[in-house]
Biopython code that builds the backbone (N, CA, C, O; Angstrom):
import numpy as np
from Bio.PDB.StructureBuilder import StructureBuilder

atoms = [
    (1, "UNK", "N", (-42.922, -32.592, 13.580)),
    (1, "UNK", "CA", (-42.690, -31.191, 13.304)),
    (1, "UNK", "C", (-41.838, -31.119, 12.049)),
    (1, "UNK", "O", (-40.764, -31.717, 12.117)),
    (2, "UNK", "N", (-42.038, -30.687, 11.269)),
    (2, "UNK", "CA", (-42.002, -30.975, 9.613)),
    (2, "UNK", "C", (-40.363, -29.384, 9.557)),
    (2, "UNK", "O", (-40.168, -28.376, 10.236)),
    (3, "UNK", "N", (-39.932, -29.756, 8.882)),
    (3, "UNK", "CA", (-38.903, -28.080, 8.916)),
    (3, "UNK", "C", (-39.524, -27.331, 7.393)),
    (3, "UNK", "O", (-39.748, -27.851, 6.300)),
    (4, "UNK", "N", (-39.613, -26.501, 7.669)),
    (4, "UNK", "CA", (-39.664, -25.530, 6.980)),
    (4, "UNK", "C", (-38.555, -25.391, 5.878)),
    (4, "UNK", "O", (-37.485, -25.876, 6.247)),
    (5, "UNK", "N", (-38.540, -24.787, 4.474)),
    (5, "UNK", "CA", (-37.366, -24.756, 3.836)),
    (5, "UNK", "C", (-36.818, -23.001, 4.275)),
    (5, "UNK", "O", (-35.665, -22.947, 3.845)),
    (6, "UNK", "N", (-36.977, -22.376, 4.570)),
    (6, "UNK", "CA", (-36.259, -21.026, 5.135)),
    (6, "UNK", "C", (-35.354, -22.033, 6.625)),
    (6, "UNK", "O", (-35.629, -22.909, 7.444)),
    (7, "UNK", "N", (-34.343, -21.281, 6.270)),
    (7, "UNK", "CA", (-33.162, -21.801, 7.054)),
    (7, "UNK", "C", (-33.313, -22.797, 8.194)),
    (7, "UNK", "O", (-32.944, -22.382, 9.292)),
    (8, "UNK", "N", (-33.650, -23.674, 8.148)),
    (8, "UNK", "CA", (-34.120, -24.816, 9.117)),
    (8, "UNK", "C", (-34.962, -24.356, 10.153)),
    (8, "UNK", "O", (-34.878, -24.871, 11.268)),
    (9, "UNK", "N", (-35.506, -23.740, 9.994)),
    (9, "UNK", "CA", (-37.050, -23.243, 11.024)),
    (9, "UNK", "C", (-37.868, -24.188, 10.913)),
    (9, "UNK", "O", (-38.331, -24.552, 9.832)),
    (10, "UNK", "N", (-38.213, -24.828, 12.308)),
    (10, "UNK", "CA", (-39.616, -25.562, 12.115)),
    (10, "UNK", "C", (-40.710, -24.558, 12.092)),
    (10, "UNK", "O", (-40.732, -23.362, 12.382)),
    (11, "UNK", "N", (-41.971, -25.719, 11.494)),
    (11, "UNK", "CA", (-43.328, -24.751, 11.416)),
    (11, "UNK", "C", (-43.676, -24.923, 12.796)),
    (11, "UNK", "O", (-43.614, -25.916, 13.521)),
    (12, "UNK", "N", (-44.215, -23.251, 13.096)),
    (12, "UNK", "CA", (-44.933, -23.032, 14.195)),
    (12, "UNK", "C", (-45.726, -23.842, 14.819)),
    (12, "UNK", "O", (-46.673, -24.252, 14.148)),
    (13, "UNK", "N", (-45.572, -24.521, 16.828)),
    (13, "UNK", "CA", (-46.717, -24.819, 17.095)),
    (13, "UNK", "C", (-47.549, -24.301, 17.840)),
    (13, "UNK", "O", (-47.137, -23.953, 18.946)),
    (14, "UNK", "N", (-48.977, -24.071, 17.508)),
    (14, "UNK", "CA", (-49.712, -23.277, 18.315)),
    (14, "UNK", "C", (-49.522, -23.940, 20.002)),
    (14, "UNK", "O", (-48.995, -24.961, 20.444)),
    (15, "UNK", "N", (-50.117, -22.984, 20.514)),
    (15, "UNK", "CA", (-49.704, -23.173, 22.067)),
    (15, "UNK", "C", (-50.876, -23.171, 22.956)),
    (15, "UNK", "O", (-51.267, -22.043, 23.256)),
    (16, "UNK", "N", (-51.474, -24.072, 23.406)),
    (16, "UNK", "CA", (-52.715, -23.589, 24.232)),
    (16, "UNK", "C", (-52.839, -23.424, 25.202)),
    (16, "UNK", "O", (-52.638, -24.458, 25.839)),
    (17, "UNK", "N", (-53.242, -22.130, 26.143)),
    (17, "UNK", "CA", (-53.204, -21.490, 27.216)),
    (17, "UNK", "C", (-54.034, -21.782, 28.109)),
    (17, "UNK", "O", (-55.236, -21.725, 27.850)),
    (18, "UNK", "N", (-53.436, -22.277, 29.753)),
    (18, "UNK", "CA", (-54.369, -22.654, 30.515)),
    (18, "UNK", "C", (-54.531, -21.445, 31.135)),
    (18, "UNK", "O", (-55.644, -20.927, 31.050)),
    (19, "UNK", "N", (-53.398, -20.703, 31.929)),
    (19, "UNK", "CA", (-53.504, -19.800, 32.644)),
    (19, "UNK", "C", (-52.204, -18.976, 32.127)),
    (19, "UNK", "O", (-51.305, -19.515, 31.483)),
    (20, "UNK", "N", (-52.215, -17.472, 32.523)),
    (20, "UNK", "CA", (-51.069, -16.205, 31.788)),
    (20, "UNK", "C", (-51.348, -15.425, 33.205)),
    (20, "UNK", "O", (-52.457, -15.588, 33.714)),
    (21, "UNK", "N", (-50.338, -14.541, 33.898)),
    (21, "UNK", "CA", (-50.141, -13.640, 34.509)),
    (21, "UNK", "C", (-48.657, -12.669, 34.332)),
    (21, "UNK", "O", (-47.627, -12.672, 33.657)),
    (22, "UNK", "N", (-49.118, -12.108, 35.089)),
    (22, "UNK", "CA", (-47.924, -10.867, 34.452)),
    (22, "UNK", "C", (-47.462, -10.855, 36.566)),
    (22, "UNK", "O", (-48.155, -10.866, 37.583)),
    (23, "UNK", "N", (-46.089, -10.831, 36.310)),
    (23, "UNK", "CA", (-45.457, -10.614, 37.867)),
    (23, "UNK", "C", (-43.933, -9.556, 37.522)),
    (23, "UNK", "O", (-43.533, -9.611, 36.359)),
    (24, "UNK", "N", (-43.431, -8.981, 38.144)),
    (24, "UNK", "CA", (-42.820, -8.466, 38.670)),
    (24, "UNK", "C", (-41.570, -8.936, 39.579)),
    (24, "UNK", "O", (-41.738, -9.130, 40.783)),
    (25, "UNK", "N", (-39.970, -9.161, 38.797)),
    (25, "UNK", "CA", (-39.257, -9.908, 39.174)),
    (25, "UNK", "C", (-38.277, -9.207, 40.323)),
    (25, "UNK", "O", (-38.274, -7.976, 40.336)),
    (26, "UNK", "N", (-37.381, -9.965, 41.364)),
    (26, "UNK", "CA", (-37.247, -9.217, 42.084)),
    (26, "UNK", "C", (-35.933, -7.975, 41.635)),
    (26, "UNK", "O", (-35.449, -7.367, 42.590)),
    (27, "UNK", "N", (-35.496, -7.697, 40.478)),
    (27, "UNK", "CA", (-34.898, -6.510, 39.656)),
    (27, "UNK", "C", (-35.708, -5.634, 39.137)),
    (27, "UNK", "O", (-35.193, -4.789, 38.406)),
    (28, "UNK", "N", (-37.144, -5.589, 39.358)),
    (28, "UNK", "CA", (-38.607, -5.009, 38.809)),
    (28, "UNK", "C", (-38.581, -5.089, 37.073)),
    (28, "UNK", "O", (-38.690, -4.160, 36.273)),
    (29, "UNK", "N", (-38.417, -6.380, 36.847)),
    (29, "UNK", "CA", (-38.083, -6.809, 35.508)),
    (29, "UNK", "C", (-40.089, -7.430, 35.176)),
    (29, "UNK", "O", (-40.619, -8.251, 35.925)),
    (30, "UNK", "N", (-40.559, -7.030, 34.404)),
    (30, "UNK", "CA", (-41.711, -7.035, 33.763)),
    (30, "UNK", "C", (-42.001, -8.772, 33.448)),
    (30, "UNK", "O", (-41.738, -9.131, 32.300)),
    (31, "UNK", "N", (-42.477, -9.737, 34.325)),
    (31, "UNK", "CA", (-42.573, -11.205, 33.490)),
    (31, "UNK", "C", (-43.982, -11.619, 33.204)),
    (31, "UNK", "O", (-44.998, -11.127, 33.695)),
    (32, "UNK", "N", (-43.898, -12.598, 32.335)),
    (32, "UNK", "CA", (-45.585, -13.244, 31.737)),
    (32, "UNK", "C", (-45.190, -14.812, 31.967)),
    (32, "UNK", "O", (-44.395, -15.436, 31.264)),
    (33, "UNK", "N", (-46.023, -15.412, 33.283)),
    (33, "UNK", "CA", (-45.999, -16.338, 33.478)),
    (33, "UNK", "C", (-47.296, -17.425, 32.603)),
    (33, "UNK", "O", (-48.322, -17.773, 33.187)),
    (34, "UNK", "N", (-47.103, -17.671, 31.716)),
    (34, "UNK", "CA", (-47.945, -18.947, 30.508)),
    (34, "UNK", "C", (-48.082, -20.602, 31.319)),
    (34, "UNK", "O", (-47.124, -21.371, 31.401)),
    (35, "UNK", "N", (-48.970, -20.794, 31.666)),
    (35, "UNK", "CA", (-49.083, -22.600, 31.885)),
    (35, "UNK", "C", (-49.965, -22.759, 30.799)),
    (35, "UNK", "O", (-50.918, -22.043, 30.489)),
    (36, "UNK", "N", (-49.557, -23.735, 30.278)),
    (36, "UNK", "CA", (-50.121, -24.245, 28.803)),
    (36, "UNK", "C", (-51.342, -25.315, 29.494)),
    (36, "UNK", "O", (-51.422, -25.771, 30.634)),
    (37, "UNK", "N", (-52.165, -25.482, 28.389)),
    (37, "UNK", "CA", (-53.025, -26.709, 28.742)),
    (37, "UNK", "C", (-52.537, -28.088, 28.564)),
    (37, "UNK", "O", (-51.452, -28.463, 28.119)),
    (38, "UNK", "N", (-53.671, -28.864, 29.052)),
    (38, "UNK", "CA", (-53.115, -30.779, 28.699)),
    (38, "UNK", "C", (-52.149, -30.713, 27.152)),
    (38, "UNK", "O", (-50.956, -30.978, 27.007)),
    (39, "UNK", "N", (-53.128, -30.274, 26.148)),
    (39, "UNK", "CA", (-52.652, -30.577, 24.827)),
    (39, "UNK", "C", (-51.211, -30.011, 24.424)),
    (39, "UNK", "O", (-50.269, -30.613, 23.908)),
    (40, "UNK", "N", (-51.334, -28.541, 24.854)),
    (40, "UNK", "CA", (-50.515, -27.666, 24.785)),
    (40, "UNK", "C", (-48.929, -28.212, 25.152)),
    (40, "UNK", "O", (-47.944, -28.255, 24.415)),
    (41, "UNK", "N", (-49.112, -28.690, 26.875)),
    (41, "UNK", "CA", (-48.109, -29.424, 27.238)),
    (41, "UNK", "C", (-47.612, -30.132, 26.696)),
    (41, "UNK", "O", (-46.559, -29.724, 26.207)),
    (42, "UNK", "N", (-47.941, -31.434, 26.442)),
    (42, "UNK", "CA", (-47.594, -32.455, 25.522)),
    (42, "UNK", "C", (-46.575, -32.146, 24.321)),
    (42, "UNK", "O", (-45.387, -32.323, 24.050)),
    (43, "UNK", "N", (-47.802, -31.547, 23.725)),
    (43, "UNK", "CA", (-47.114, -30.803, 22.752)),
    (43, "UNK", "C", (-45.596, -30.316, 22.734)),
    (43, "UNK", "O", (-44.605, -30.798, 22.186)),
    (44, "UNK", "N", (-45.778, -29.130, 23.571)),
    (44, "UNK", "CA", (-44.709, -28.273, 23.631)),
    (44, "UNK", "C", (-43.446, -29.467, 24.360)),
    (44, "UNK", "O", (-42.297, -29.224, 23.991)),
    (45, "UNK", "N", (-43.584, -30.510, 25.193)),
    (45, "UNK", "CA", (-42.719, -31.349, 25.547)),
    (45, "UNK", "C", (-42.338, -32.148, 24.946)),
    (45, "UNK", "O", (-41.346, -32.674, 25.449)),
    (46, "UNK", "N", (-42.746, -32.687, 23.735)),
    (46, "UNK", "CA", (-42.499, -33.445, 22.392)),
    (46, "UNK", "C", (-41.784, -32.562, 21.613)),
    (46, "UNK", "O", (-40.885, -32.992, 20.890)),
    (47, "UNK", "N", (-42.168, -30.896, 21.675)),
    (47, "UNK", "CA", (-41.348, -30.274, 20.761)),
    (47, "UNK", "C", (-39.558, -30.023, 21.206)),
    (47, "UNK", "O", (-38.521, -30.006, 20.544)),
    (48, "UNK", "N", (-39.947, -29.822, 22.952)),
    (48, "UNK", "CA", (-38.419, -29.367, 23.357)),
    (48, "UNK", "C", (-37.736, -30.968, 23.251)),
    (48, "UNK", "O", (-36.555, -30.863, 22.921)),
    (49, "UNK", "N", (-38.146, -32.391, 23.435)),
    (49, "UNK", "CA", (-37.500, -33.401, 23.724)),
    (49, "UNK", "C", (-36.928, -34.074, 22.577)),
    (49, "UNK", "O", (-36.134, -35.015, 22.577)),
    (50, "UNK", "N", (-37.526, -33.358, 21.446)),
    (50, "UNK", "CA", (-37.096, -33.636, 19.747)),
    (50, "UNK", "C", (-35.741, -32.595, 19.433)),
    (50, "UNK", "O", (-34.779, -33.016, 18.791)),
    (51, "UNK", "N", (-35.795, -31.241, 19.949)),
    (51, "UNK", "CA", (-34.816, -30.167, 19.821)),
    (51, "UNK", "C", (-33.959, -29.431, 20.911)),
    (51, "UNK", "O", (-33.830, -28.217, 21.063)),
    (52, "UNK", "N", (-33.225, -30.789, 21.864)),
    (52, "UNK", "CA", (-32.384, -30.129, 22.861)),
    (52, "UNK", "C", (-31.140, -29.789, 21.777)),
    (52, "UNK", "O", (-30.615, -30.387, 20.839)),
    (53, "UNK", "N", (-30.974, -28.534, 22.417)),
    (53, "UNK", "CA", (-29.568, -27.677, 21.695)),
    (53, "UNK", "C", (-29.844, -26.685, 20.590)),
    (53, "UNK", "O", (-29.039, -25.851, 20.174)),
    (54, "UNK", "N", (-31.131, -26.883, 20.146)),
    (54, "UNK", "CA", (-31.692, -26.132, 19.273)),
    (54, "UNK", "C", (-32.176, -24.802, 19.848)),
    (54, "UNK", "O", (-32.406, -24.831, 21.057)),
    (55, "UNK", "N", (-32.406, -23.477, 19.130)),
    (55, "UNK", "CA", (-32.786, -22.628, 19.383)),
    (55, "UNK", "C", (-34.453, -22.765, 19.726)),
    (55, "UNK", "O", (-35.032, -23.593, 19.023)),
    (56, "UNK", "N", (-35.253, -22.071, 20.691)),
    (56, "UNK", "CA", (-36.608, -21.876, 20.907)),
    (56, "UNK", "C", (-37.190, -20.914, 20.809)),
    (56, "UNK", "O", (-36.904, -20.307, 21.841)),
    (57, "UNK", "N", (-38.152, -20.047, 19.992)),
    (57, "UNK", "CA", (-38.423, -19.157, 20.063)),
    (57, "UNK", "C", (-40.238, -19.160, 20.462)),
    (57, "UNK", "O", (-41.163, -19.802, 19.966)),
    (58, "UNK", "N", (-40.200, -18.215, 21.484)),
    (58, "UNK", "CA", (-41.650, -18.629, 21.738)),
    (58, "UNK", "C", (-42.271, -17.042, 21.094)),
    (58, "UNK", "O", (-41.710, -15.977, 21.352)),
    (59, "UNK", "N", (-43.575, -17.162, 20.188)),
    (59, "UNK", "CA", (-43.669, -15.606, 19.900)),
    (59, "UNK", "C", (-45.696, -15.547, 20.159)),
    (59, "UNK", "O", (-46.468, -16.503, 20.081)),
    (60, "UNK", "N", (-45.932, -14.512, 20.375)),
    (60, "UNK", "CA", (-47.042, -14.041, 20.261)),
    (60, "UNK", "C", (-47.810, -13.260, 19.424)),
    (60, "UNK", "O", (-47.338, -12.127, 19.328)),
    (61, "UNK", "N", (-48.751, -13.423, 18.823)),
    (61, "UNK", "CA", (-49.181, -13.003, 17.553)),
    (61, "UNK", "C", (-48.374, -12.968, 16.281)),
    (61, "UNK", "O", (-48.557, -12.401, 15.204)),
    (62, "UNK", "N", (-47.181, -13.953, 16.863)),
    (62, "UNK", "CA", (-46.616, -14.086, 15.352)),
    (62, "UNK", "C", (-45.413, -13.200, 15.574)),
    (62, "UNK", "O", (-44.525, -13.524, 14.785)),
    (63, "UNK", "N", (-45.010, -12.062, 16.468)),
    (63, "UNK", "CA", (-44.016, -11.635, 17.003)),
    (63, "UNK", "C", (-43.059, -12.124, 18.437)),
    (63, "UNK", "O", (-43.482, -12.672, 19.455)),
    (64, "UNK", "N", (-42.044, -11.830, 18.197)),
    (64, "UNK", "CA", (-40.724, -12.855, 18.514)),
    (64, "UNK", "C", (-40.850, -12.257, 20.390)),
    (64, "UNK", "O", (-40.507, -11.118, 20.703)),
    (65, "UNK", "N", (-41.289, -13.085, 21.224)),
    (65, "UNK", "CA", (-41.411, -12.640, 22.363)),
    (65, "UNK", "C", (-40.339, -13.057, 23.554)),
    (65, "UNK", "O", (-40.344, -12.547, 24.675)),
    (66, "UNK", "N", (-39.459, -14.034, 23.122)),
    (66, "UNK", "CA", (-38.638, -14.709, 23.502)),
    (66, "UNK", "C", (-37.668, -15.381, 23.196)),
    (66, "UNK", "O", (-38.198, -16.466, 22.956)),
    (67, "UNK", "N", (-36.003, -15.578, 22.939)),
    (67, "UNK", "CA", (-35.738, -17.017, 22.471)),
    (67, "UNK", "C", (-34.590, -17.363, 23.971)),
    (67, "UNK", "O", (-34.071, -16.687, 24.859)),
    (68, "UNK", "N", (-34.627, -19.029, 23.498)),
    (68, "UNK", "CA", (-33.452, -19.416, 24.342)),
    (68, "UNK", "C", (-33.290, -21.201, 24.001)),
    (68, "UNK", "O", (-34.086, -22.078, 23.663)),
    (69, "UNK", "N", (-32.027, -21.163, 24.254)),
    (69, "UNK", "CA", (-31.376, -22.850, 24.008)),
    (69, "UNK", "C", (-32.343, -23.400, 24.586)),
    (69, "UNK", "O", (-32.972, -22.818, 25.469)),
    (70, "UNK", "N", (-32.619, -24.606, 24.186)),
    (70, "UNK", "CA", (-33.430, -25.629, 24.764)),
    (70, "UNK", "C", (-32.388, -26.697, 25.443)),
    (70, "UNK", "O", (-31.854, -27.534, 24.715)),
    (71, "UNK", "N", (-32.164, -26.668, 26.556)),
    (71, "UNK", "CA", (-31.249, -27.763, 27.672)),
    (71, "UNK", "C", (-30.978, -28.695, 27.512)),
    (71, "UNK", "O", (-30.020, -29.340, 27.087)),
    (72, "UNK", "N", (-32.480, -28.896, 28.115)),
    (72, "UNK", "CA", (-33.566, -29.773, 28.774)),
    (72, "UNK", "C", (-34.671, -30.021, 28.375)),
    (72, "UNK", "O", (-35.269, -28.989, 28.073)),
    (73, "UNK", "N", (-35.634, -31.547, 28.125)),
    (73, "UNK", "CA", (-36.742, -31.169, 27.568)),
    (73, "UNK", "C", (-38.057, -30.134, 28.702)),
    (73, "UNK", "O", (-37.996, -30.257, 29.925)),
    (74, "UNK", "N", (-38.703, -29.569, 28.301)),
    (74, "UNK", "CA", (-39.936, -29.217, 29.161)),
    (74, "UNK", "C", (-41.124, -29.732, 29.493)),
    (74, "UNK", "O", (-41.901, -29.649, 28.542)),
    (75, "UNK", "N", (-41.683, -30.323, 30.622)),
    (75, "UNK", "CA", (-42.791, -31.703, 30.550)),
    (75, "UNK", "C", (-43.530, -30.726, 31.146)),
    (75, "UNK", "O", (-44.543, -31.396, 31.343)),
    (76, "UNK", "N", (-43.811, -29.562, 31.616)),
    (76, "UNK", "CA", (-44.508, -29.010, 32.861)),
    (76, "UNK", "C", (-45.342, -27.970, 31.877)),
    (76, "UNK", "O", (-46.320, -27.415, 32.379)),
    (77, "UNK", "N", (-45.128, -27.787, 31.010)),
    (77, "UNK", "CA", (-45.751, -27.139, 30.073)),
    (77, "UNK", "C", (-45.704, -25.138, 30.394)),
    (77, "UNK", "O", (-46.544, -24.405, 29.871)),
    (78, "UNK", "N", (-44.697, -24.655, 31.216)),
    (78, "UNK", "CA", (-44.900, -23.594, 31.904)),
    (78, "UNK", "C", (-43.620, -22.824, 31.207)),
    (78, "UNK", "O", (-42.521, -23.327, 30.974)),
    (79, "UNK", "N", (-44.056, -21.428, 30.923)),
    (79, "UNK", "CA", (-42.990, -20.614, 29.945)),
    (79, "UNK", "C", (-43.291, -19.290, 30.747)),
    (79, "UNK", "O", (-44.310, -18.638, 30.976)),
    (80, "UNK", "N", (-41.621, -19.151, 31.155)),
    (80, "UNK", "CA", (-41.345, -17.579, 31.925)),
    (80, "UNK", "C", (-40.820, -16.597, 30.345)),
    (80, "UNK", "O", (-39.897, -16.810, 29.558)),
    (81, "UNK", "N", (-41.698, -15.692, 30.374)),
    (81, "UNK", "CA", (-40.952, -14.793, 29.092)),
    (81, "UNK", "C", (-40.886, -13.212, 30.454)),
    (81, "UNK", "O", (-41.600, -12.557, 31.214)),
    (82, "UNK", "N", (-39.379, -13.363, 29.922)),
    (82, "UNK", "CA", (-38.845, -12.122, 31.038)),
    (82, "UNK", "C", (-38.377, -11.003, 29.660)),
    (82, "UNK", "O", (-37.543, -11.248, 28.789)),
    (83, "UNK", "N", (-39.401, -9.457, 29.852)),
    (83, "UNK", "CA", (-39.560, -9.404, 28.252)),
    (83, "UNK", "C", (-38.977, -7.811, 29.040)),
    (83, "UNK", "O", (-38.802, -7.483, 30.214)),
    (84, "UNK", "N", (-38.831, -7.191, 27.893)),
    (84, "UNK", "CA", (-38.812, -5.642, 27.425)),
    (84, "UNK", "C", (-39.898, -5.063, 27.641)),
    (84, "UNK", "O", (-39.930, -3.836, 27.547)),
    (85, "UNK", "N", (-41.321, -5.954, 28.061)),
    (85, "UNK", "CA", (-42.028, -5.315, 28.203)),
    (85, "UNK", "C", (-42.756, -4.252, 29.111)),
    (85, "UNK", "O", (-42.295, -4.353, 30.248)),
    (86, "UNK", "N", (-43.524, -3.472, 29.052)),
    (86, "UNK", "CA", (-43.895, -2.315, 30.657)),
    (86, "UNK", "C", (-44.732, -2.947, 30.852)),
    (86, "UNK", "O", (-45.143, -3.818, 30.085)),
    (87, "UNK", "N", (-45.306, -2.591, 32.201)),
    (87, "UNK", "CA", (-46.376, -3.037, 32.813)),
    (87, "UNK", "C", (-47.959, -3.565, 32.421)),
    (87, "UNK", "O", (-48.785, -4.404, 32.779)),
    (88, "UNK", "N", (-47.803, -2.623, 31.568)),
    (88, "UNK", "CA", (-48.796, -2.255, 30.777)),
    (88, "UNK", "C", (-49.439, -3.033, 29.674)),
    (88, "UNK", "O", (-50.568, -3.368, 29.316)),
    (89, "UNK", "N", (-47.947, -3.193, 29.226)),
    (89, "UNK", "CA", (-47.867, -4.070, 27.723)),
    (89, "UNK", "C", (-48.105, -5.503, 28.020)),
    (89, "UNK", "O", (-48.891, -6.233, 27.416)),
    (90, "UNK", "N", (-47.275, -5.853, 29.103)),
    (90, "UNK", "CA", (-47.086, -7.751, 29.824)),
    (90, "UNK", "C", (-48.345, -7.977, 29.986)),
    (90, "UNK", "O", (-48.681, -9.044, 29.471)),
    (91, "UNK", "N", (-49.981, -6.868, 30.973)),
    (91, "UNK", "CA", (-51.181, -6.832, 31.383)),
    (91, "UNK", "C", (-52.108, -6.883, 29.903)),
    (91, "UNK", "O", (-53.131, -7.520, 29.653)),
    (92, "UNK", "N", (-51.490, -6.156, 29.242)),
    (92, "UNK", "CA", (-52.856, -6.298, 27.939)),
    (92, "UNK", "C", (-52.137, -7.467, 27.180)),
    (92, "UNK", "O", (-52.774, -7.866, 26.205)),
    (93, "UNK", "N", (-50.719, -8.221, 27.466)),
    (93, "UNK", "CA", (-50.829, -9.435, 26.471)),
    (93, "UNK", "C", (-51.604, -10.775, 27.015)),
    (93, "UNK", "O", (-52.240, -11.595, 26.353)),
    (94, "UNK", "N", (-51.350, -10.742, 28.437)),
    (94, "UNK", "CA", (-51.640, -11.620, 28.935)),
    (94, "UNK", "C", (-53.430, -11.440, 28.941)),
    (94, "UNK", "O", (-54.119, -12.447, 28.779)),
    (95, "UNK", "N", (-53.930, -10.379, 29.097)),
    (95, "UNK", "CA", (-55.442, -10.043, 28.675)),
    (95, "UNK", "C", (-55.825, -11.033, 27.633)),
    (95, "UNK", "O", (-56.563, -12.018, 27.621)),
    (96, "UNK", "N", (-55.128, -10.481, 26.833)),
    (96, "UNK", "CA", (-55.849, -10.942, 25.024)),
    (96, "UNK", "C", (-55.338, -12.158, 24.985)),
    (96, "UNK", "O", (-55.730, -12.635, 23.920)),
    (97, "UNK", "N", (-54.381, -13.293, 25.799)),
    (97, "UNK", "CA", (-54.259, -15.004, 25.604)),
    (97, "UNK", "C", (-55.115, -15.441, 26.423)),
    (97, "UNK", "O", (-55.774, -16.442, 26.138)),
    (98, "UNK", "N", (-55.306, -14.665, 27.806)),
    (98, "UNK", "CA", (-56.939, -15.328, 28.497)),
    (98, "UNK", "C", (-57.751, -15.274, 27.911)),
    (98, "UNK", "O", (-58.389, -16.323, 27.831)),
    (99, "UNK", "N", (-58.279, -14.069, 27.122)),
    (99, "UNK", "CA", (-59.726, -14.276, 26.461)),
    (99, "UNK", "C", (-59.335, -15.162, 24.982)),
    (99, "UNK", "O", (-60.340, -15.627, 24.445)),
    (100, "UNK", "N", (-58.305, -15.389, 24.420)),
    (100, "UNK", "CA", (-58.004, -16.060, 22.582)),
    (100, "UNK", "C", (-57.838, -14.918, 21.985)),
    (100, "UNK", "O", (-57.841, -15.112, 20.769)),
    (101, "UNK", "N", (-57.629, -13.319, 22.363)),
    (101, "UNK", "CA", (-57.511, -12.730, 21.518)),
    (101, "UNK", "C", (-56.211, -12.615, 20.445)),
    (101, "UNK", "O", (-55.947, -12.232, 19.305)),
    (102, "UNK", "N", (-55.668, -13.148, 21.489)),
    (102, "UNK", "CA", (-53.796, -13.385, 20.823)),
    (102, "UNK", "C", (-53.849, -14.818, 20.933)),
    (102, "UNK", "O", (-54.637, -15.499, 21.589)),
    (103, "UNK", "N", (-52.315, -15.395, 19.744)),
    (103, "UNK", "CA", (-51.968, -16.454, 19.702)),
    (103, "UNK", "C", (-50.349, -16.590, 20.624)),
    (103, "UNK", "O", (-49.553, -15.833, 21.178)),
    (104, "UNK", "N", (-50.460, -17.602, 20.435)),
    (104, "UNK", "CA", (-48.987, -18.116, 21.246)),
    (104, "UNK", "C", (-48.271, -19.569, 20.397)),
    (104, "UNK", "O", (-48.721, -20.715, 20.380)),
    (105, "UNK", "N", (-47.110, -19.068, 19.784)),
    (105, "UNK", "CA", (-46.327, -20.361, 19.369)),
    (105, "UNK", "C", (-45.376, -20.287, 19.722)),
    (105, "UNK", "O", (-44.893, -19.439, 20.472)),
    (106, "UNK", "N", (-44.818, -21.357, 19.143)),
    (106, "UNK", "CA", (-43.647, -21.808, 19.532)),
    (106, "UNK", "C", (-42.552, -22.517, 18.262)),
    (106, "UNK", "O", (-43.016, -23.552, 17.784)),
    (107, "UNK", "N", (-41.535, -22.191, 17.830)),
    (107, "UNK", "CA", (-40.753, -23.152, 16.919)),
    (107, "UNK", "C", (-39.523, -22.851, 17.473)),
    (107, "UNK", "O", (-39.220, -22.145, 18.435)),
    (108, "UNK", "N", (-38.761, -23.615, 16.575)),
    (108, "UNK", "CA", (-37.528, -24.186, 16.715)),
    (108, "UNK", "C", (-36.345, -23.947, 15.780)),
    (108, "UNK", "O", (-36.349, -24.736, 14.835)),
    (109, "UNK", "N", (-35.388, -23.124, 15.781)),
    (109, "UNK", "CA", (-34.267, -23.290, 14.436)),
    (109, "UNK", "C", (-32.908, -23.717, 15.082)),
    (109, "UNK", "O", (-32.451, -23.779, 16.224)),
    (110, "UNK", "N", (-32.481, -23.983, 13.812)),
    (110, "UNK", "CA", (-30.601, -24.252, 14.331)),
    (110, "UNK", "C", (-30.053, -23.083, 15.118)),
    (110, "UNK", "O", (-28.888, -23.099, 15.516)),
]
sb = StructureBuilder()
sb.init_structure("model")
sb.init_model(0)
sb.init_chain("A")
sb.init_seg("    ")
for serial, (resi, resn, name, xyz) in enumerate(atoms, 1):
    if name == "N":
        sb.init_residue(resn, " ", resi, " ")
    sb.init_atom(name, np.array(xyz, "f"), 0.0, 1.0, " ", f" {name:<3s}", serial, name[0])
structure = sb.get_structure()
């Protein structure tokens, strides 16, 4: 994962989606449950096990859908984004990553 010259941002990695649902937390907080695929996993577990302590930002279509410290690395390939979003919004994102209509990445900054 190569850094970027804008303030130590790595370049984006795409994210590949096995399965996305939208649930309902028990504060009726709006969530999008993401399990990544084989590749995806890997991936994304090479990315967190290279950048514990580093910032994570996971975004969708290129907008910022999430961030948080990275711990721990992630081997399970599975991302809770507990969002701002309504019901509505969490159902048509998770729509458009089941069918490829949206993207999903992931990088990394200080």
């Amino acid at each position: 994962m190569a850094l970027s010259p804008v303030a130590g941002q790595a370049e984006p990695l795409a994210l590949g989606i096995a399965t996305a649902r939208t649930q309902v937390d028990g504060n009726g907080i709006n969530e999008i449950h993401i399990e990544l695929d084989k590749a995806g996993r890997d991936a994304f577990h090479a990315l967190t096990r290279e950048n514990v302590a580093r910032t994570l930002d996971i975004l969708i279509d290129g907008r910022l859908a999430v961030s948080a410290m990275i711990r721990v690395p992630i081997p399970d390939g599975r991302i809770l984004i507990t969002s701002q979003y309504s019901a509505v919004e969490a159902a048509e994102i998770v729509r458009r990553l089941q069918d490829g209509s949206a993207t999903a990445t992931a990088r990394t900054r200080n």
